[in-house]
Structure formats: C-alpha cells, structure tokens
N, C-alpha and C positions, 0 to 999 in steps of 0.2 A: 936444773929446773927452777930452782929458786936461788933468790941474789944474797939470802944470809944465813940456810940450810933450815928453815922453819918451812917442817914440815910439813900441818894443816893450822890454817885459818880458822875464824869464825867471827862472821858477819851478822851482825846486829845479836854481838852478846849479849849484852842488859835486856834482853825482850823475855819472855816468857823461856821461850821455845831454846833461845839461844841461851840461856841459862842451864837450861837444862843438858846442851848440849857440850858446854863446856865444861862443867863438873862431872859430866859420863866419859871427857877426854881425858878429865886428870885423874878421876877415879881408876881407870886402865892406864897409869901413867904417863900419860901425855902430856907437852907441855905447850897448849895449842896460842897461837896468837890472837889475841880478843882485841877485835874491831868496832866501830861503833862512835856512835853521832856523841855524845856526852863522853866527855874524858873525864869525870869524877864517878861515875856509876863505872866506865871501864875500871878507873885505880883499883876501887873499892871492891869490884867481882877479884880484880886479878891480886889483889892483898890477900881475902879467903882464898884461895887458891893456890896462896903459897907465893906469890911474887910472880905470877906471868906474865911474859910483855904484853903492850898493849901499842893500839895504833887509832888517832883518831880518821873518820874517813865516812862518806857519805854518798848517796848515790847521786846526789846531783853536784857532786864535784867527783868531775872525769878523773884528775889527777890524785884523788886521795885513790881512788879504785884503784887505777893500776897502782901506784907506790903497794898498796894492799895485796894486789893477784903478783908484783914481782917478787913479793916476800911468801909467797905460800908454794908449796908441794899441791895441795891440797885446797881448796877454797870452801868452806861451807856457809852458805847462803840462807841466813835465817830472817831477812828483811821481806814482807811479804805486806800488801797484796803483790805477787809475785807478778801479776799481768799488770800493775801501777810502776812496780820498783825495783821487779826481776833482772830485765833485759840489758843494762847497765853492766850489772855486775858479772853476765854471763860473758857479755863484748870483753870485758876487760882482762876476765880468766882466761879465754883463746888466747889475746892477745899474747899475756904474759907466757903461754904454758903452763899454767894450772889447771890442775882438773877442776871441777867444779862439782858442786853435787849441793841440792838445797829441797824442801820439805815441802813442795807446792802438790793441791792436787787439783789446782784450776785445769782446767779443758785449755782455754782458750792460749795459757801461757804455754802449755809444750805445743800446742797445734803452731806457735809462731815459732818458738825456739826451731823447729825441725828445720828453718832457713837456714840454721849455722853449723849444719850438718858436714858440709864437705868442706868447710873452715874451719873445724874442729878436727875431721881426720884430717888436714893436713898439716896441723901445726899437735896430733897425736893428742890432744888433749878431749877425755871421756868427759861429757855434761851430762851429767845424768839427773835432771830432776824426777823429783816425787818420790824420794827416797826418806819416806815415812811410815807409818805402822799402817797407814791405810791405799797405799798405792803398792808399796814393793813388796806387802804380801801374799795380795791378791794376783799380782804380777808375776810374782812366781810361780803359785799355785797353778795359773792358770799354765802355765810352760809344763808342767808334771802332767798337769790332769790332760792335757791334747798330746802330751807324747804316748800316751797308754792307746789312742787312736791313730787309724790309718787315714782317715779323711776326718776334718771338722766342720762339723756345720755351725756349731752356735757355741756363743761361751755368757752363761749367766754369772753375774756376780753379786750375790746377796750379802748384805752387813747385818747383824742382830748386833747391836750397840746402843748401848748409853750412858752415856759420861759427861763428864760436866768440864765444859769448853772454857778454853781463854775466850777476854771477847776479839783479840784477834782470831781465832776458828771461826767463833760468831758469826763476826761480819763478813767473812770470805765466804763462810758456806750460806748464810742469807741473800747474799748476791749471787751465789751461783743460782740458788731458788727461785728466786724471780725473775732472772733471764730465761733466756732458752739455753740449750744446752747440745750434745749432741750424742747419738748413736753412730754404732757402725751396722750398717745393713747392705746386706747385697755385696758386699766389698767396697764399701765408700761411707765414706762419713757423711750424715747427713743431720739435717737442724729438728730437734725433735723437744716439746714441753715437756718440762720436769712434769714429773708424777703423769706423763701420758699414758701409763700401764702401769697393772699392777696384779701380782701376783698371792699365790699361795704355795707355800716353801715347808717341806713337811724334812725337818730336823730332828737330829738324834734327842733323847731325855737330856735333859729337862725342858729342851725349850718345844719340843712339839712340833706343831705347823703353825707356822707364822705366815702374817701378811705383808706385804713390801710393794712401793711402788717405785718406777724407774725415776732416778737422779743423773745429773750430767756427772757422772766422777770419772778420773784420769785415766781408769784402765782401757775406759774406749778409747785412748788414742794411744795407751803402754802397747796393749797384748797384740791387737793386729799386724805391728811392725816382728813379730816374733812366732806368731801364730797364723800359718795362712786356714781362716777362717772368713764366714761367709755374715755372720752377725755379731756380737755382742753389747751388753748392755746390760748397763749395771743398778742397783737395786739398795734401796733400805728399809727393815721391819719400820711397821706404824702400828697402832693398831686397827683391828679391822674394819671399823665402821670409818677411819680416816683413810682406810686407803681408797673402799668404795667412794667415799666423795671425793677428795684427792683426782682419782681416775676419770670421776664424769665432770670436774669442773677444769680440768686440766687445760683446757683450749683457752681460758679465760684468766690463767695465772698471772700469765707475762705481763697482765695491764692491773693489775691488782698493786696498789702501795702496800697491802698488808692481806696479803693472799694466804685461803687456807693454809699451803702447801709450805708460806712462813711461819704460821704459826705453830706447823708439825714439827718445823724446823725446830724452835723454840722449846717445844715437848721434850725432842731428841737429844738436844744438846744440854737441856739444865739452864739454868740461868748464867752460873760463871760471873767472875768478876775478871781479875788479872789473867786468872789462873789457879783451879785448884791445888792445893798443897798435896805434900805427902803422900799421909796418910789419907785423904778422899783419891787420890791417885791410886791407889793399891787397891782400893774397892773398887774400881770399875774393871768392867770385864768385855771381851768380845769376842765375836763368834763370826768368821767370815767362811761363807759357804760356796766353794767354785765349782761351776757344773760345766762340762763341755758335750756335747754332745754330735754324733756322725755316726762313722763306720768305721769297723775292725774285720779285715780278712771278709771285705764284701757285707757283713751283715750291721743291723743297726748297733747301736753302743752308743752306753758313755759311763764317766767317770768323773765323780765328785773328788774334790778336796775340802777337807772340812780346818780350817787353821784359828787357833784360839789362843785366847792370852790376860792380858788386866795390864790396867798401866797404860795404856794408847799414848800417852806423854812424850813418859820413861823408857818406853820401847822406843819410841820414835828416835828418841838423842843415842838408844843404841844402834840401831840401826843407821843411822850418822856415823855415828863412831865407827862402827861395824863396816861401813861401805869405804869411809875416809882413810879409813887403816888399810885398809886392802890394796887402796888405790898410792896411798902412800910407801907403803912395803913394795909395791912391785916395780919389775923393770919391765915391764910389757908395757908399749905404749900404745897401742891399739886406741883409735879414738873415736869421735864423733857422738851426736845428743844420742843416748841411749837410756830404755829403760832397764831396771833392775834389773830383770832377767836375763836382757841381751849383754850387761853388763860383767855378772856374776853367775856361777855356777845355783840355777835358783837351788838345787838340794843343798848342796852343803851352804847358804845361802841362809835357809829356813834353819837347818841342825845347825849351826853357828849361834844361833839365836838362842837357842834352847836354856842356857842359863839365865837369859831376862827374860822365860817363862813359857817361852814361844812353843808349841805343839800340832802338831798334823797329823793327820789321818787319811788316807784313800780308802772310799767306797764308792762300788760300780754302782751305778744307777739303770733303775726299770728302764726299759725301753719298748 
C-alpha cells in the first residue's frame, strides 16, 4: 500500500486542526508523517514530537501530493476549505491507494467527492470525509436510532453547542451561512436557506427545551446514503427570540453581506483566534440530539439518541486517530467515498470513543 511502510499521513500539520491531530497520533504511539506547506513549522512540530518525518507538499503542486499519498497507508486531510483545497488531495490518495479520511463538514464537498465513488472501490481505497466530532457522531447515532425502526420517515439532527472556534471553523461555517444549503426531502436533496425552519427540542436536565433553526450540515448528505429515509435535516440551538427572527427573514439571508443568521453564527462559535487552547478546550461541551422517526411492527415510533461530550477539537483529532487507525490496522479493503457509519461498526464506533469522553444514550420518543 505504501512505498516506505508509513503508515498514516497528515496533511496540513501546522494548521490548528492538524496539530491537534498529530500529537493525538503520537500520544497513542504513532509515528505519523507530517506534511505541509512551510518546512520549518513542519521541523519544529516534528522535533516536539520526538523526531517525526516530515514532507514538504502542497495542493497546488500535483507531484508533492502524490509523492505524499505513495508514502502513506493512511492519508488524513486537515487542509480545508475543503470545497477550495479538498479535491486534490482526495484524486491523489485513489490514485496512490491510500485511504483518505479528512475533517470537512461542507455539504457541497462530499456532494462532489460522491463522483469518485466507483474509482475508489476499484482501486479498494475507503474516502471517508467528515470524520469529525460534528459529522461522524451524528452519523452514527443516526445508523442506531433508525435500526430500532422498521420503516423511517424522518431523521432530525439537533446541536446544543458552544465553543470557541478556530478562525478557520469561522470562516467555513460563515460561508456555509450565507449560502444556501441543502435538505433531503422526499428522497432527494434539494436547495433549501439556512435557518428556513426552526424548531423547539425539549431535552433532558439541564438543558430543557431549546430553540434551533435548520443549517446546511453534512449529515444531510452522511445519513441517506445509509438510512433509507424520506427527510432529514439538521438543526442548531440559538436562542429563542433569534430563531423566531432567523425563521421569518430566512428567504432574505443569502443576499445579506452580514445577515442575521451570520451573526448567530458569530454568537455560537465565540470569537476565536487561531484556536482555543487547552484548557478553554476542556470547558466546552456538547449535546447532539438524533431523532428518527416512522414505524415499528405497523404502528407509529421513534427513537432518540442523545450523544455528549467537551472538547469538540480534541475529540475531533481522536476521532482522526480513531478512524486512521482502523483503517490502518486492517486488511479489508472494501472501499469507496463513505460516511462514518457506512464505514465503521457506528456502536463500537461511539464506545471506542468513550475514553475522550464520548457518551450515548437511547430514548424512545412520544409519538
């Protein structure tokens, strides 16, 4: 698989995200290959770190990529915006046969990647984006909570969160805000404005019932490929008097330079600089709530998952680690763009997790 037995990669180490990512491979012993545009921020990562190799390489030079995906098992992909910078990187891991796996929860990058589906299973190599604290937990939840049903009509995904962003999250998730975005209704994706809906989400203590309105996030395009289901769409708390307006000025977002629904944005994520340290890492916390809803044995049902945590960061480079390792370790080469769940066993998946803090719950919901 690879031309000098290095296992997994990591692309755009010096970044935030990639940081993070490479110190949670050597933390679990790993001695991962650290990529990236600047070769004295690579030295200097890869000297803390104990002396890991390094490689310099860029997305807009073809040949550092592949020299980069012929040297990895493993490729993890932390250069983002992923729909500016992704698609390079993924061409080049096919090629070589490396798996790929990278931290994106744009809509619009896995709706393109799904072209290199049958080029991926045939060169066996799994692309798995969105393998982050906010796509691959939702993504499995959602895999539990519709196998408790016989038929699925709908799958809501609510976020209660707030944490304090890189300003790369920043700017990727301000962009997705002021675009349009999309739902899956009916059994098709369709073009729908952020915050067009919004809801009320009645949650276990301490959080109560919260307010949320709809965002473009990646499960609308994970879960369908895994769940034959008829709607979903996904959701984040605001508070209530922003989702009410949020909701009725929703038709008018997309044309706004500095549209309410950015400036919720703004609310939600914190200000951020680079990226929170440490300890403000360990203070944050989140609450993702997955609802499906159908029939069981003819009559109506459904079934919540409730998955929680702290860390959104440090979870995420575990969850890196966590998926890279698997994919590393195994001799199954089963491949093609897949989401987490289609990828992994989602239970042992989520209880894998469980030492960087990870916890679930199923509860049946009224119907």
């Amino acid at each position: 698989m690879s031309a000098n037995g290095t296992s997994i990669a990591v692309f755009g180490a010096t970044g935030y995200t990639g940081r993070l990512v490479a110190r949670e491979l050597h933390r679990q012993g790993a001695a991962p290959l650290l990529a990236g545009r600047d070769a004295g921020k690579l030295d200097a990562l890869a000297a803390e770190l104990g002396g890991l190799p390094t490689l310099v390489a860029s997305v807009g030079d073809a040949a550092s990529l592949d020299a980069l995906a012929r040297r990895a098992r493993v490729l993890i992909n932390c250069v983002g915006p992923f729909v500016d910078f992704g698609e390079p990187v993924v061409r080049a891991a096919i090629a070589a046969g490396a798996h790929y796996v990278d931290t994106t929860g744009e809509q619009p990058f896995l709706q393109a990647m799904l072209a290199h589906d049958t080029w991926a299973k045939s060169q066996g190599v799994a692309v798995i984006p969105a393998l982050a604290f906010e796509i691959a937990l939702a993504d499995c939840a959602a895999a539990l909570a519709a196998a408790e049903l016989d038929e699925v009509d709908d799958i809501t995904v609510t976020y209660v969160t707030r944490f304090h962003a890189s300003q790369g999250s920043k700017r990727t998730a301000l962009r997705m805000l002021q675009g349009s975005g999309f739902a899956y209704v009916d059994g098709r994706w369709v073009e729908e404005t952020p915050a067009r809906h919004h809801v009320f989400v009645d949650l276990p203590r301490p959080l109560g019932t919260v307010a949320a309105v709809s965002f473009p996030s990646a499960e609308v395009m994970t879960i369908p490929r895994h769940v034959t289901v008829r709607t979903v769409r996904t959701y984040m708390s605001v508070p209530v008097v922003a989702a009410r307006l949020l909701s009725a000025t929703a038709p008018l977002v997309g044309g706004l330079a500095r549209s309410p629904l950015a400036r919720v944005g703004d609310w939600m994520l914190g200000s951020g600089t680079d990226g929170p340290d440490e300890a403000t890492r360990r203070r944050d916390v989140f609450h993702v709530a997955v609802d499906a809803r159908g029939r069981r044995r003819g009559k109506p049902a459904g079934q919540r998952m409730i998955v929680r945590g702290r860390d959104p960061y440090g979870l995420t480079a575990a969850i890196c680690r966590l998926g890279a390792q698997w994919l590393a370790d195994s001799s199954r080469r089963a491949g093609g763009v897949l989401s987490p769940a289609m990828a992994f066993d989602p239970r042992r998946f989520l209880e894998a997790l469980a030492p960087d803090g990870v916890a679930y719950e199923a509860q049946p919901l009224p119907v």
